[in-house]
N, C-alpha and C positions, 0 to 999 in steps of 0.2 A: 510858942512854936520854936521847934530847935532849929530846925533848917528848912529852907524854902528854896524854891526853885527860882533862877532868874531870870525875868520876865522878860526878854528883852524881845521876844517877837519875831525874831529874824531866822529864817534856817527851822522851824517847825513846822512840824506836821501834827495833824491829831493822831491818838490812837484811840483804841477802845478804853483803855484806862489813864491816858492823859497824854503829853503833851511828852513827840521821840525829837530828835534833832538828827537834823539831815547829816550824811557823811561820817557817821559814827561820832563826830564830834562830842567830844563825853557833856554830863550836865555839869553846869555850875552851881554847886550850892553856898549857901551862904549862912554861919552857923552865930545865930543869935547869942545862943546860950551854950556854953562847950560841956559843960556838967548832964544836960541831959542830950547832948550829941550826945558825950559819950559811953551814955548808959544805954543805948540803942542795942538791940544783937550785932553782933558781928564786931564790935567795937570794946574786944577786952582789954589790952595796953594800946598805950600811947605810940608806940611802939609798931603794931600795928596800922593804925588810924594813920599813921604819918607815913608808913610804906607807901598805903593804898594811893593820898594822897600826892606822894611825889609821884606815880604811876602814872596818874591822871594829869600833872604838872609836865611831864617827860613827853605825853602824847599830843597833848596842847601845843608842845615845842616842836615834835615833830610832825605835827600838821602843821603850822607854821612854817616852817620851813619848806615842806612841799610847795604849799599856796606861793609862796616868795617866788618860789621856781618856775612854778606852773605860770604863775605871773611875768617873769620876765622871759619865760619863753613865749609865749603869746605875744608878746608885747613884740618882738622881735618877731613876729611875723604878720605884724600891720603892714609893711611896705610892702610884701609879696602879697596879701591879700587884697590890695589898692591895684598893684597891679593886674592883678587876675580879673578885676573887677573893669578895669577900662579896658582890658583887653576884651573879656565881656561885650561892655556896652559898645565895642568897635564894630565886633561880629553882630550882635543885633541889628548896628545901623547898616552895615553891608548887607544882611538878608532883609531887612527892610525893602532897601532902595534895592536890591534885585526883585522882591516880589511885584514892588510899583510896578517895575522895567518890564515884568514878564505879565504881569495882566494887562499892560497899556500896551503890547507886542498882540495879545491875543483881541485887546481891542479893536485893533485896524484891521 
């Protein structure tokens, strides 16, 4: 086998004829044998094969670098989310202890 898909499980989905990766994130192949890589179509010089290749290398970089981003901007918005969050569970506890206050008012 010249090239094989790498199995790593993560970020896939099925399709009808195998196996897409989430977010456009390109495949990874892995080429056993270079001699029948590259006698495959599409793969007339080396020249080529190495374009497509750095193409796929460039985009990997530039998702990369998104994720990095995407990552420390999220990340930088833990504390505002903590506090949204007790602020939250403040207003729960206040219309709580109002509903108590206002069924135990209709009690008597």
């Amino acid at each position: 086998m010249a090239a094989t898909k790498d199995g790593c499980g993560k970020g896939q989905m099925a399709t009808g004829n195998g196996w897409r990766l989430h977010l456009g994130i390109p495949e990874a192949l892995f080429v056993e044998d270079v001699d029948s890589f590259m006698k495959q179509p599409g793969k007339e010089t080396a020249d080529t094969v190495l374009k497509k290749l750095d193409e796929q290398y460039q985009k990997c970089k530039f998702m990369k670098l998104n994720l990095a981003q995407k990552k420390r901007r999220l990340k930088g918005q833990i504390p505002e989310i903590k506090q949204t969050l007790e602020i939250l569970k403040y207003i729960f506890l206040l219309a709580d202890n109002l509903i108590k206050c206002v069924c135990g008012w209709w009690l008597m």
